[in-house]
C-alpha positions as CSV (number, residue, x, y, z in Angstrom):
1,X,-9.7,-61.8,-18.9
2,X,-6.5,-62.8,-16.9
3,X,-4.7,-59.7,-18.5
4,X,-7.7,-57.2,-17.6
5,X,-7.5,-59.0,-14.1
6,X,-3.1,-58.6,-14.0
7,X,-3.6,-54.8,-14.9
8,X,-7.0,-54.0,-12.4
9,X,-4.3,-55.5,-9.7
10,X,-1.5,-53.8,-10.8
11,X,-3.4,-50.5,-10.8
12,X,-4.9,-51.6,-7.1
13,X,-1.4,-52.3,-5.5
14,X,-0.3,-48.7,-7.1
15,X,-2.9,-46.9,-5.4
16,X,-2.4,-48.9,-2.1
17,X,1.1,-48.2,-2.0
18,X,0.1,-44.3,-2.6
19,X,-2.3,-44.2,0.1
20,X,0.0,-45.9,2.4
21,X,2.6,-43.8,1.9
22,X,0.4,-40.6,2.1
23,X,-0.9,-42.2,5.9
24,X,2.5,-42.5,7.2
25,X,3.9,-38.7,6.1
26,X,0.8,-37.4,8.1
27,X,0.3,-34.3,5.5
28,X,-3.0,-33.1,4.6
29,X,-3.7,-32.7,1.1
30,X,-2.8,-29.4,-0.4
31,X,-3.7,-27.3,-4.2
32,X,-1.0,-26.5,-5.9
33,X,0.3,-23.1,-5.9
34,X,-0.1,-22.4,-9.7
35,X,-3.3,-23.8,-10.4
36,X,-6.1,-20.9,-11.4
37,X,-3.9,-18.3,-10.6
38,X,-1.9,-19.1,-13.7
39,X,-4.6,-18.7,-15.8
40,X,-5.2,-14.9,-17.6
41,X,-8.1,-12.9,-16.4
42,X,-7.7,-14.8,-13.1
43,X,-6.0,-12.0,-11.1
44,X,-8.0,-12.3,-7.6
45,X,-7.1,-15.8,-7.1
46,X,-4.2,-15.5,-4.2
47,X,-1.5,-18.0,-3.7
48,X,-2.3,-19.8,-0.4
49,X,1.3,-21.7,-0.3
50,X,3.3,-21.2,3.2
51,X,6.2,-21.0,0.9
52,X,5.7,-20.4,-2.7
53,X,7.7,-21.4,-5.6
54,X,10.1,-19.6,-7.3
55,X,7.7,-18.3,-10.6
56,X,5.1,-17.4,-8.0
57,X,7.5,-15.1,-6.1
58,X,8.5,-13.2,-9.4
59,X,5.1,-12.9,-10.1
60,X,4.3,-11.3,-6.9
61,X,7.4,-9.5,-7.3
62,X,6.2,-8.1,-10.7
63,X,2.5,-7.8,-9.5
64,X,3.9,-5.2,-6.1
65,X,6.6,-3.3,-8.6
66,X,3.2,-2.7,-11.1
67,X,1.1,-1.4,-8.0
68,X,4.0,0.9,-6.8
69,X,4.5,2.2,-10.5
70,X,0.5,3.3,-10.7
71,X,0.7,4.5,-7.1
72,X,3.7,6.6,-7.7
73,X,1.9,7.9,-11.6
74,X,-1.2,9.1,-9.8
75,X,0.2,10.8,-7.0
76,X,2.6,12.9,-9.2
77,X,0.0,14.9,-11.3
78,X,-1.8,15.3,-8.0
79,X,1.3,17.0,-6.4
80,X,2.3,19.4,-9.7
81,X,-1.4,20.9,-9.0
82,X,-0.7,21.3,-5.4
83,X,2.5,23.5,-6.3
84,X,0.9,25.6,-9.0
């Protein structure tokens, strides 16, 4: 019992120290920017960081160059029958 009672306060001073802590920074909690976006077949979800990291950018980088490509692909049959 006096182990399970050492650990329970142990585990109770952690968390008290972390909630401090998170009082005096005065930041709301936030998601991650990964999260469900990571995940395949999960395309609408949108990053909502101010500032996103570094894999997030090069996905977005990669998602924009993609949409561009297909933009520029559908437009270019479209013009060859306006010429002919």
């Amino acid at each position: 019992m006096k182990l399970f009672l050492l650990t329970f306060c142990i585990f109770l001073l952690a968390v008290l120290g972390l909630a401090v802590g998170w009082l005096f920074n005065n930041r709301s909690l936030k998601g991650s920017c990964g999260g469900l976006a990571s995940i395949p077949g999960m395309e609408k979800s949108q990053c909502s960081c101010s500032n996103p990291c570094e894999k997030r950018k090069q996905k977005m980088a990669e998602e924009a160059a993609l949409r561009e490509r297909t933009a520029a692909a559908e437009q270019s049959p479209k013009e060859e029958s306006q010429h002919v």
